[in-house]
Backbone as XML, in Angstrom:
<?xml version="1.0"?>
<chain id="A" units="angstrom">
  <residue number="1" name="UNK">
    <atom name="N" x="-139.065" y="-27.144" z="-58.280"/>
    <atom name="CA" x="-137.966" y="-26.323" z="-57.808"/>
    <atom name="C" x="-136.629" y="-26.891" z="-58.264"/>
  </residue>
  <residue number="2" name="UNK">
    <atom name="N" x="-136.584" y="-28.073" z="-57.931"/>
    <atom name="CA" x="-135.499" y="-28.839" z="-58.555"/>
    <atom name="C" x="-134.996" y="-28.579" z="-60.112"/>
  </residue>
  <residue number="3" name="UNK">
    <atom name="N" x="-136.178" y="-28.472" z="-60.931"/>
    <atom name="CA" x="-135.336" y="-28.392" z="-62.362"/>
    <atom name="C" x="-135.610" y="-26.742" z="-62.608"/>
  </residue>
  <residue number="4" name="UNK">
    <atom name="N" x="-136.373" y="-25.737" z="-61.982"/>
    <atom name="CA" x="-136.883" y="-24.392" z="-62.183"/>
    <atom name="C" x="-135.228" y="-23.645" z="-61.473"/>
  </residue>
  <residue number="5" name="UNK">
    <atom name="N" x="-134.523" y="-24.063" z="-60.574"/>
    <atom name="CA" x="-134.202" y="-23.145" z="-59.821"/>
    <atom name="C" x="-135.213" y="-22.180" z="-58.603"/>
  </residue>
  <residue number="6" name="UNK">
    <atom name="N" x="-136.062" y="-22.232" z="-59.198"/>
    <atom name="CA" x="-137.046" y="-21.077" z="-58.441"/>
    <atom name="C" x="-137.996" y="-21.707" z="-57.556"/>
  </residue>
  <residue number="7" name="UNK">
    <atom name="N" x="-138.119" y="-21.221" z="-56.146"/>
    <atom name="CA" x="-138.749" y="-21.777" z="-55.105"/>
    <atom name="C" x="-140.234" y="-21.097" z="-55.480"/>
  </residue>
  <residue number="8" name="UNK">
    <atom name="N" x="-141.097" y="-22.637" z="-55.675"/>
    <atom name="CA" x="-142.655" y="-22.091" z="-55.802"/>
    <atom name="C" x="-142.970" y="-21.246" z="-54.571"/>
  </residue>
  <residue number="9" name="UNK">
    <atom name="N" x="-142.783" y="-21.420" z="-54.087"/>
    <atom name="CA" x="-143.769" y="-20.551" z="-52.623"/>
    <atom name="C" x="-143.546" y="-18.948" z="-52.328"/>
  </residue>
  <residue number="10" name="UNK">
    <atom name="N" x="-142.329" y="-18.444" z="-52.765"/>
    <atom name="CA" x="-141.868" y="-17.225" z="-52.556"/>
    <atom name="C" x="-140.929" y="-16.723" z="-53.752"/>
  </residue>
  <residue number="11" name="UNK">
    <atom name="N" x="-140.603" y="-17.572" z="-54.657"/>
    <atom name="CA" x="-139.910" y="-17.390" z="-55.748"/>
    <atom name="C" x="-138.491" y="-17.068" z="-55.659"/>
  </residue>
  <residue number="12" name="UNK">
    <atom name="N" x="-137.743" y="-17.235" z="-54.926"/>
    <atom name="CA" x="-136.665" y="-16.477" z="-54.446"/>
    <atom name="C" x="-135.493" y="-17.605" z="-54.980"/>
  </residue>
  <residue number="13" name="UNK">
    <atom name="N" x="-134.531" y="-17.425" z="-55.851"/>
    <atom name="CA" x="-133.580" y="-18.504" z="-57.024"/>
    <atom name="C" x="-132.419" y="-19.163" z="-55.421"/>
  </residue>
  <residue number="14" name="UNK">
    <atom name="N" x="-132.420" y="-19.080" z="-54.649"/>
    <atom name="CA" x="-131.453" y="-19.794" z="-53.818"/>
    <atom name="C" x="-131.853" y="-20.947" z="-53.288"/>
  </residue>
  <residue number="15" name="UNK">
    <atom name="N" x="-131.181" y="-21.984" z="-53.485"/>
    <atom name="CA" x="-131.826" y="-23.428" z="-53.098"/>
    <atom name="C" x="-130.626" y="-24.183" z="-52.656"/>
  </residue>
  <residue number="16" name="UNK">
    <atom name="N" x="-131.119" y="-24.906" z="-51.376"/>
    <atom name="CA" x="-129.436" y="-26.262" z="-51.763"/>
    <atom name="C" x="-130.399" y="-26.853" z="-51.803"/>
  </residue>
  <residue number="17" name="UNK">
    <atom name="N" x="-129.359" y="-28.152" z="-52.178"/>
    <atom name="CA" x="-129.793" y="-29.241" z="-53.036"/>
    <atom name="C" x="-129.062" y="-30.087" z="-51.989"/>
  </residue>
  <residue number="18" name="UNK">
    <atom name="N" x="-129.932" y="-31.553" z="-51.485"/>
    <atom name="CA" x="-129.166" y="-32.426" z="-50.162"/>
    <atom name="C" x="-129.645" y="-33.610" z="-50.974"/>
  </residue>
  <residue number="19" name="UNK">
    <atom name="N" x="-128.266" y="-33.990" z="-51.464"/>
    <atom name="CA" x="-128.478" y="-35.238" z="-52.361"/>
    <atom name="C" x="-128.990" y="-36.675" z="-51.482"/>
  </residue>
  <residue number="20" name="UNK">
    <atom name="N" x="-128.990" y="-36.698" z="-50.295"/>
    <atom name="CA" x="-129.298" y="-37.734" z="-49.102"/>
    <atom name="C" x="-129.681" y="-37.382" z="-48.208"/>
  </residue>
  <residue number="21" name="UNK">
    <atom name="N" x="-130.432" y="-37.665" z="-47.365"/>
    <atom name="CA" x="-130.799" y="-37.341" z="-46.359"/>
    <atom name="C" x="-131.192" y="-38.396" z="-44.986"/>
  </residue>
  <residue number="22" name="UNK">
    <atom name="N" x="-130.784" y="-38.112" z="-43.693"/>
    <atom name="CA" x="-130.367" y="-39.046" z="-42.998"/>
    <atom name="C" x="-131.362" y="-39.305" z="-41.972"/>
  </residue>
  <residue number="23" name="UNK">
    <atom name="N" x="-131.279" y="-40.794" z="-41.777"/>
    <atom name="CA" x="-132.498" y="-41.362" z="-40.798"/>
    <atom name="C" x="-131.831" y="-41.491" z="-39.725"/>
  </residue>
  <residue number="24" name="UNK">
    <atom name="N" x="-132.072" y="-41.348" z="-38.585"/>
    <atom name="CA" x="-131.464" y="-41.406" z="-37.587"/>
    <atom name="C" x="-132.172" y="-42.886" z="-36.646"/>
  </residue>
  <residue number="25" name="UNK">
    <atom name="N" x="-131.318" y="-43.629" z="-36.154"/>
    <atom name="CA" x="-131.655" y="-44.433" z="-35.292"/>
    <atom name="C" x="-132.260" y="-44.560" z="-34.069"/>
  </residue>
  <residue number="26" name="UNK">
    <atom name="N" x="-132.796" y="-45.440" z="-33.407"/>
    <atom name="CA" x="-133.494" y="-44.779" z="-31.881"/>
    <atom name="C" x="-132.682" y="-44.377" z="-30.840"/>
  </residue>
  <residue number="27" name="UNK">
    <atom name="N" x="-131.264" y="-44.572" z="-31.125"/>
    <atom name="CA" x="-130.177" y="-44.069" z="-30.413"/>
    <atom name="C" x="-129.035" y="-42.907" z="-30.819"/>
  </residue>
  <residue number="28" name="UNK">
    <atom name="N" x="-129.412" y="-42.638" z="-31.807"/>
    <atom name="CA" x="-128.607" y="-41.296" z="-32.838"/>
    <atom name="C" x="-127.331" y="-42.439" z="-33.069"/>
  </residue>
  <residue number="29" name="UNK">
    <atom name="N" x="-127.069" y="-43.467" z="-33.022"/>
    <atom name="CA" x="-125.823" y="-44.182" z="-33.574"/>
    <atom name="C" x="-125.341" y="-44.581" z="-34.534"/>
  </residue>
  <residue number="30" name="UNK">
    <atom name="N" x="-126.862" y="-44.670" z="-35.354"/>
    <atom name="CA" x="-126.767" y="-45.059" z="-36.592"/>
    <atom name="C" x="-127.476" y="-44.361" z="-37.298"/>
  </residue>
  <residue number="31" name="UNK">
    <atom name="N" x="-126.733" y="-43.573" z="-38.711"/>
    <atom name="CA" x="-127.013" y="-42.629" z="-39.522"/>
    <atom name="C" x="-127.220" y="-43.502" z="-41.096"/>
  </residue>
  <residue number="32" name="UNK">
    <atom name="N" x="-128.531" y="-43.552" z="-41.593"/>
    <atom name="CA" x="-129.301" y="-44.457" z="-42.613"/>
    <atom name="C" x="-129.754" y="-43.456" z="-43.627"/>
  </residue>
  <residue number="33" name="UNK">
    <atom name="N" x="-129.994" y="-44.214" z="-45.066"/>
    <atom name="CA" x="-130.303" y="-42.948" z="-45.517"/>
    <atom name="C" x="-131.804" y="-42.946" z="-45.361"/>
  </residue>
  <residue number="34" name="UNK">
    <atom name="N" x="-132.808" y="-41.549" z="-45.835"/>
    <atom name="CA" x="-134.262" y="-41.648" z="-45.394"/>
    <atom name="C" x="-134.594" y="-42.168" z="-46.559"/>
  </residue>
  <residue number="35" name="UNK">
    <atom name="N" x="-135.968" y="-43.326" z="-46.397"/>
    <atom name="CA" x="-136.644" y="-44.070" z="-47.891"/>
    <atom name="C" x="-138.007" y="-43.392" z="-47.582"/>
  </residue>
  <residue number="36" name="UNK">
    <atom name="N" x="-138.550" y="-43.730" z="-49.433"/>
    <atom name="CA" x="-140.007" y="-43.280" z="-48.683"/>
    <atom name="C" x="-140.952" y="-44.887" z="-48.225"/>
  </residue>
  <residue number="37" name="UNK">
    <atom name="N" x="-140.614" y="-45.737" z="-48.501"/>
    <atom name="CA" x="-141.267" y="-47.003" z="-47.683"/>
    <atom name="C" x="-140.581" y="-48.012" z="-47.536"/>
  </residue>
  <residue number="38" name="UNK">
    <atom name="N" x="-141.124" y="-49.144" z="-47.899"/>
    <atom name="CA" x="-140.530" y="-50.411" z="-47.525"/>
    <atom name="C" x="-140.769" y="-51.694" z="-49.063"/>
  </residue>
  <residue number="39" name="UNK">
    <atom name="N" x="-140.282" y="-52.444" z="-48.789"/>
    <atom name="CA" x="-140.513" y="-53.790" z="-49.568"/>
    <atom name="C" x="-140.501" y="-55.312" z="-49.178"/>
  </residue>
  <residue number="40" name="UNK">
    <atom name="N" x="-141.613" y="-55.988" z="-49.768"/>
    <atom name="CA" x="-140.899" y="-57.387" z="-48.958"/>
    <atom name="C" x="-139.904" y="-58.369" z="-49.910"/>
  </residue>
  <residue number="41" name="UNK">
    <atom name="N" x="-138.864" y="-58.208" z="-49.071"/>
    <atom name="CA" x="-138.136" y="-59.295" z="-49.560"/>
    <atom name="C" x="-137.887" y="-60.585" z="-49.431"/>
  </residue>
  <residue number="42" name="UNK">
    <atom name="N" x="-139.003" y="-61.130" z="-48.895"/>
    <atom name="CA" x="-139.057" y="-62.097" z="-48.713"/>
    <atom name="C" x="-139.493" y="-62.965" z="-47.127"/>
  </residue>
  <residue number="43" name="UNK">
    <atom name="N" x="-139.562" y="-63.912" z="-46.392"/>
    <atom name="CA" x="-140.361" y="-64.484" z="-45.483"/>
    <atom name="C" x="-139.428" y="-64.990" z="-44.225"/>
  </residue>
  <residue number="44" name="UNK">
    <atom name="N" x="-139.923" y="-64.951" z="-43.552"/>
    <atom name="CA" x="-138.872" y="-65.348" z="-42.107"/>
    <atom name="C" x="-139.617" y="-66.996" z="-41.964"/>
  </residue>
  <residue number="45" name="UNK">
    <atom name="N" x="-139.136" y="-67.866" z="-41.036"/>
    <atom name="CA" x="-139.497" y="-68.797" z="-40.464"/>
    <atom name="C" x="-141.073" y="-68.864" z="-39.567"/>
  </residue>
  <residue number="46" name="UNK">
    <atom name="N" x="-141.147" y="-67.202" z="-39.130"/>
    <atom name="CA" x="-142.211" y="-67.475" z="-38.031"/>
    <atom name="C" x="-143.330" y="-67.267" z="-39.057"/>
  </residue>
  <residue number="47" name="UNK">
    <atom name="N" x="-143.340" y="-66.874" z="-40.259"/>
    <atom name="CA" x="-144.315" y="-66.092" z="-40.880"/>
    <atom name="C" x="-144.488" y="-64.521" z="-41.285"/>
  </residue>
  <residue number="48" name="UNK">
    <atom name="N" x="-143.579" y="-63.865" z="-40.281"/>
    <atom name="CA" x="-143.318" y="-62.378" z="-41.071"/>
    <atom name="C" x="-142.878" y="-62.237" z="-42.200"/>
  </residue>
  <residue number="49" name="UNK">
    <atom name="N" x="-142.889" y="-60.717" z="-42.513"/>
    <atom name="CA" x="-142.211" y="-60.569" z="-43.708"/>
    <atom name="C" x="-140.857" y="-59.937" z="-43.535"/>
  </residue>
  <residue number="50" name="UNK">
    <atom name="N" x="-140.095" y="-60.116" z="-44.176"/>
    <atom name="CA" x="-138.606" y="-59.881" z="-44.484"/>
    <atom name="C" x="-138.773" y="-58.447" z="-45.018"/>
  </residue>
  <residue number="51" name="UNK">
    <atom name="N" x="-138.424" y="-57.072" z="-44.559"/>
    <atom name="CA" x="-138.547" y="-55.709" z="-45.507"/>
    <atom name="C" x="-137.604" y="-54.875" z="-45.703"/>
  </residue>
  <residue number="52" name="UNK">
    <atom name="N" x="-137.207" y="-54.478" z="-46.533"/>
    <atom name="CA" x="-135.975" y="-53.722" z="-46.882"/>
    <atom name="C" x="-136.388" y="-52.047" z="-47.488"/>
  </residue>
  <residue number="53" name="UNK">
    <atom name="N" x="-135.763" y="-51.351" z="-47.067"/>
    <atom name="CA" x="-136.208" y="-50.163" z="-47.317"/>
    <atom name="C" x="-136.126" y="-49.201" z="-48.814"/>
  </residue>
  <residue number="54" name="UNK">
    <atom name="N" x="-136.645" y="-49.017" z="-49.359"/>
    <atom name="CA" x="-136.847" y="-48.578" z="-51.133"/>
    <atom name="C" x="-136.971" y="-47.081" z="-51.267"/>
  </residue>
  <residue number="55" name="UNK">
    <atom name="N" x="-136.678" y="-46.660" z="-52.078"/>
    <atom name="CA" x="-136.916" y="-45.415" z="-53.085"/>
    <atom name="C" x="-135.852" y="-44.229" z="-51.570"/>
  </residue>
  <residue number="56" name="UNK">
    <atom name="N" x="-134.619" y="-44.258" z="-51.544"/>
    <atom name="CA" x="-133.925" y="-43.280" z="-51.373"/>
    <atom name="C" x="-134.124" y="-41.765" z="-51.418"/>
  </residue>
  <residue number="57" name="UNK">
    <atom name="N" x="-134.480" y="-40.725" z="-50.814"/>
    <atom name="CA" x="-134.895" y="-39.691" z="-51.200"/>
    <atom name="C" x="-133.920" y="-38.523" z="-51.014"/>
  </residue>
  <residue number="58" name="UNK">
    <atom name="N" x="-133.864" y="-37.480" z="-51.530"/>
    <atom name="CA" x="-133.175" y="-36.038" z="-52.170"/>
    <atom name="C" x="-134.391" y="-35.030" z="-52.076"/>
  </residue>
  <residue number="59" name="UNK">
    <atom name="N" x="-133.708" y="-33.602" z="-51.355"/>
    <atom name="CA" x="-134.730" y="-32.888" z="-51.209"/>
    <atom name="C" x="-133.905" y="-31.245" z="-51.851"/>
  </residue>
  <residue number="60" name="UNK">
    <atom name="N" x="-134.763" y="-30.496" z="-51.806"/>
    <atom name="CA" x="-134.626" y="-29.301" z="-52.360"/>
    <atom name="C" x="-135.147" y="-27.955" z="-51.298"/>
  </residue>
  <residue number="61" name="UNK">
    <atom name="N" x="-134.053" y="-27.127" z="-50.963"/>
    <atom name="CA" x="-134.889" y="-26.083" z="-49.507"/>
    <atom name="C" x="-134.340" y="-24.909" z="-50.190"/>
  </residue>
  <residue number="62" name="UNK">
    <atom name="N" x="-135.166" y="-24.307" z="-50.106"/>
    <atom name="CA" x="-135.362" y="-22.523" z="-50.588"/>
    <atom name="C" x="-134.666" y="-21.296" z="-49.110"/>
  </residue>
  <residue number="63" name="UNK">
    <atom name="N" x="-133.705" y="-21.385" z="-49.616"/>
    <atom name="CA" x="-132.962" y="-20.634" z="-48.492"/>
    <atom name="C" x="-133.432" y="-18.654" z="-47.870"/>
  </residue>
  <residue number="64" name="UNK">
    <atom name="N" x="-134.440" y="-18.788" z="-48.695"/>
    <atom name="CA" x="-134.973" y="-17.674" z="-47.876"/>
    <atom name="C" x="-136.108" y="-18.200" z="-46.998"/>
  </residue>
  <residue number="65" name="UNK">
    <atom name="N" x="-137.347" y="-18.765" z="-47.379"/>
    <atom name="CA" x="-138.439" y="-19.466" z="-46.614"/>
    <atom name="C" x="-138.658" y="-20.693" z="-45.843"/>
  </residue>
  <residue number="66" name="UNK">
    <atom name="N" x="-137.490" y="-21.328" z="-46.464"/>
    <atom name="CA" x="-137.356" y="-22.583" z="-45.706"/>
    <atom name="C" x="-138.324" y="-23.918" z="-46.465"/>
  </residue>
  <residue number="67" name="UNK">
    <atom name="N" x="-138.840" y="-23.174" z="-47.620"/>
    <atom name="CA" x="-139.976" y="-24.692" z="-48.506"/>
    <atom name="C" x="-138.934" y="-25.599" z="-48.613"/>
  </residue>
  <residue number="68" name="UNK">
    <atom name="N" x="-139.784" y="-26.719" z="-48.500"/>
    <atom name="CA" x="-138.587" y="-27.648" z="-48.429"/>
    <atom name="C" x="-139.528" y="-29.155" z="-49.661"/>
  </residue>
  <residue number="69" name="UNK">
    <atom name="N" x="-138.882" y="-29.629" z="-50.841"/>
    <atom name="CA" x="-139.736" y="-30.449" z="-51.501"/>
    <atom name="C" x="-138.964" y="-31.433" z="-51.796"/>
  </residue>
  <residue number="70" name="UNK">
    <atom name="N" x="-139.283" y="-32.824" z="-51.538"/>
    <atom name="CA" x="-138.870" y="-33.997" z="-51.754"/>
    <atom name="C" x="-138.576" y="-34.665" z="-52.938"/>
  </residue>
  <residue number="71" name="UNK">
    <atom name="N" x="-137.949" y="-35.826" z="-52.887"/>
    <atom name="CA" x="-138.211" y="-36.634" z="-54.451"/>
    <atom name="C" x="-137.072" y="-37.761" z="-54.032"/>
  </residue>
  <residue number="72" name="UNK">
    <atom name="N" x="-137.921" y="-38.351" z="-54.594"/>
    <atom name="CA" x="-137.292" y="-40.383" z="-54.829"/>
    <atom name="C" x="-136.043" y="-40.050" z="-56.184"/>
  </residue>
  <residue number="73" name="UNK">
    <atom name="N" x="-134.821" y="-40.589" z="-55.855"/>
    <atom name="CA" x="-133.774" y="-40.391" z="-56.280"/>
    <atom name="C" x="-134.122" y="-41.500" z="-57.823"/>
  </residue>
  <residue number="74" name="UNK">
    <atom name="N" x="-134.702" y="-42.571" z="-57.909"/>
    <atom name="CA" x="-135.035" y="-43.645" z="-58.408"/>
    <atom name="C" x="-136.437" y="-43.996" z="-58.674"/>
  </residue>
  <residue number="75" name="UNK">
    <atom name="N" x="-137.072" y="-43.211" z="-59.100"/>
    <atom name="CA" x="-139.067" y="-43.648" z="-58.620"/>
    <atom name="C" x="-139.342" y="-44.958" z="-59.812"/>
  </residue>
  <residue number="76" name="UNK">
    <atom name="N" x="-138.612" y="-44.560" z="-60.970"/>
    <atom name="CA" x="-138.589" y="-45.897" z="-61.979"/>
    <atom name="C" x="-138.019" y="-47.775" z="-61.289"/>
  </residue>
  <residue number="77" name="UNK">
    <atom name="N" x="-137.402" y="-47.658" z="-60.136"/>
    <atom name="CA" x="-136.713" y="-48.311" z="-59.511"/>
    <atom name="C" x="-137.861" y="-49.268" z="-58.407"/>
  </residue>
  <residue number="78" name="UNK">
    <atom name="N" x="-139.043" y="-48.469" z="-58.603"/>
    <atom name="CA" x="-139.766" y="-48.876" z="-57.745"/>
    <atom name="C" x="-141.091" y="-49.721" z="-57.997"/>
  </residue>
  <residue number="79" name="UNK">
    <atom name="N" x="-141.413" y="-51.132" z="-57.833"/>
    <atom name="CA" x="-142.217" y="-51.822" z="-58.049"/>
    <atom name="C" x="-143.461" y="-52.073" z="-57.649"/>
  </residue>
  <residue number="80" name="UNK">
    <atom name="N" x="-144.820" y="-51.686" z="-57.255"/>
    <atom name="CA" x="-145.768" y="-52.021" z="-56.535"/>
    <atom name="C" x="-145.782" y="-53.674" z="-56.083"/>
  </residue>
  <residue number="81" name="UNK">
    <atom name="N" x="-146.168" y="-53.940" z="-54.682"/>
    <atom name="CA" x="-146.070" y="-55.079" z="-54.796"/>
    <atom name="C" x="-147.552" y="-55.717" z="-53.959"/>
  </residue>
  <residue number="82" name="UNK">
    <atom name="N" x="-148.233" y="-55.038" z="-54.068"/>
    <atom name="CA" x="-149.518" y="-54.718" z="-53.766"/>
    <atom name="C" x="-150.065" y="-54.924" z="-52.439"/>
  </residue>
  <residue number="83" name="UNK">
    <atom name="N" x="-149.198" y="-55.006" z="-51.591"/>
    <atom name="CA" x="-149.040" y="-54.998" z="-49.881"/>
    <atom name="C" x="-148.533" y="-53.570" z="-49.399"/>
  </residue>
  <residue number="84" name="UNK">
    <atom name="N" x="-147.362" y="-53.676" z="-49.798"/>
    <atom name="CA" x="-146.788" y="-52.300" z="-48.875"/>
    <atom name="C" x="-146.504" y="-50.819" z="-49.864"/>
  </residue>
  <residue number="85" name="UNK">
    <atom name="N" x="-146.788" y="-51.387" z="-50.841"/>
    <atom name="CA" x="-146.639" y="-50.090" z="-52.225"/>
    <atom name="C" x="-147.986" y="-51.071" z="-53.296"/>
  </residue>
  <residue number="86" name="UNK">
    <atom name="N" x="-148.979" y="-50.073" z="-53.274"/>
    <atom name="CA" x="-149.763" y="-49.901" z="-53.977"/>
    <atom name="C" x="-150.079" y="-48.865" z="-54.942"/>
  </residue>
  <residue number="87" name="UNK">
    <atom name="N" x="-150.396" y="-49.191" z="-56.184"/>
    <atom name="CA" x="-150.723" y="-48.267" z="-57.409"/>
    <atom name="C" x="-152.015" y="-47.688" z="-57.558"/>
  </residue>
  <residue number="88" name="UNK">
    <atom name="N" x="-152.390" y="-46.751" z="-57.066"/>
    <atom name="CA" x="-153.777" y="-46.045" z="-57.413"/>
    <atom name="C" x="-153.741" y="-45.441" z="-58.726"/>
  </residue>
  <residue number="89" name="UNK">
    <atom name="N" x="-154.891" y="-45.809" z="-59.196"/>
    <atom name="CA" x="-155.050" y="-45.611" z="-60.404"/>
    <atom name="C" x="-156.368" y="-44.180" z="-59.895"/>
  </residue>
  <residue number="90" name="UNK">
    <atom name="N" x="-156.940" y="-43.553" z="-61.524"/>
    <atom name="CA" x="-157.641" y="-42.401" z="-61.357"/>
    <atom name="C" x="-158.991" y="-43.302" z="-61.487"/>
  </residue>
  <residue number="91" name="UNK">
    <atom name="N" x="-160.212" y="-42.634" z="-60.622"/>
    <atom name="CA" x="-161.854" y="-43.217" z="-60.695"/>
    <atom name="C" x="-161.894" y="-43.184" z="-62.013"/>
  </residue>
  <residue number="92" name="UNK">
    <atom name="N" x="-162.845" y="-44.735" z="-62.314"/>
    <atom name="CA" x="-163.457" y="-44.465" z="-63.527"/>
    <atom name="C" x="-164.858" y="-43.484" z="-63.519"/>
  </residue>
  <residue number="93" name="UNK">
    <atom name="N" x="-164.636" y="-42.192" z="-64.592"/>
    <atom name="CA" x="-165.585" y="-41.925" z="-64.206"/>
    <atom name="C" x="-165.694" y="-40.130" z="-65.505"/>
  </residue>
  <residue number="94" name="UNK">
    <atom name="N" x="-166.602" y="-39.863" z="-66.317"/>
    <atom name="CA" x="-166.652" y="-39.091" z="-66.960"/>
    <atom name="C" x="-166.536" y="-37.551" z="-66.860"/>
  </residue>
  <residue number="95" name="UNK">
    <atom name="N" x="-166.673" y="-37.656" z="-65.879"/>
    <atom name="CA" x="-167.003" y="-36.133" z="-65.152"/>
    <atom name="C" x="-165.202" y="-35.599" z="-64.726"/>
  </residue>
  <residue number="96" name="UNK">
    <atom name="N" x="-165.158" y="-33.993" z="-64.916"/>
    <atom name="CA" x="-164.064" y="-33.915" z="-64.590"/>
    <atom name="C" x="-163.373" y="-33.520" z="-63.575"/>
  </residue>
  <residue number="97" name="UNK">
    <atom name="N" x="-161.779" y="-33.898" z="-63.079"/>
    <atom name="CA" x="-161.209" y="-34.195" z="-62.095"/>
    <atom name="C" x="-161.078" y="-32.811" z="-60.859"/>
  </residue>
  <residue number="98" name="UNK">
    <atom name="N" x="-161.534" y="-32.789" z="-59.574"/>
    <atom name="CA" x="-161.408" y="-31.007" z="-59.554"/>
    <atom name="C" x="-160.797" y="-31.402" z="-58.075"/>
  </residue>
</chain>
C-alpha cells in the first residue's frame, strides 16, 4: 500500500501515512515511539540483560476501511542477535512451499 497508493483489501487510493507512531506509558505520561522488539545492549550487575528498543515503526491506513499495514522505518538497521531477534531461515526441503 505504501509504494501502490492503493489499499489491498478494498482498493480505494486514500491513505495517510503516520510516519511514527506512539507507545504510550502505563500512565499515559510518557509518549515513546512504537518498536517492533528489543535488543541487548548489554549486562547489568545482577545478571540481566540491558534492552533497548529497535526497528521504529510507520504505518499506512486506508481511509475508507480502516486496513491498517505496518513497516520498520529501518529493517536494514536491524541485527539478529540470536536471543531476542532471531533469523528463520526457509526448511530444507525439495518439495514446494504452499
Amino acid at each position: 500500500m505504501r509504494k501502490s497508493g492503493i489499499c489491498v483489501k478494498c482498493s480505494h487510493d486514500r491513505l495517510l501515512a503516520f510516519h511514527s507512531l506512539p507507545d504510550v506509558g502505563n500512565f499515559n505520561d510518557a509518549v515513546r515511539e512504537q518498536c517492533i522488539g528489543v535488543k541487548k545492549v548489554g549486562g547489568s550487575i545482577l545478571g540481566r540483560d540491558e534492552l533497548n528498543a529497535i526497528g521504529e515503526l510507520s504505518a499506512v491506513m486506508c481511509r475508507r476501511c480502516g486496513y491498517v499495514e505496518h513497516y520498520v522505518r529501518d529493517p536494514g538497521a536491524i541485527v539478529p542477535d540470536g536471543r531476542y531477534i532471531v533469523e528463520l531461515s526457509p526448511p530444507k526441503t525439495g518439495a514446494p512451499f504452499r
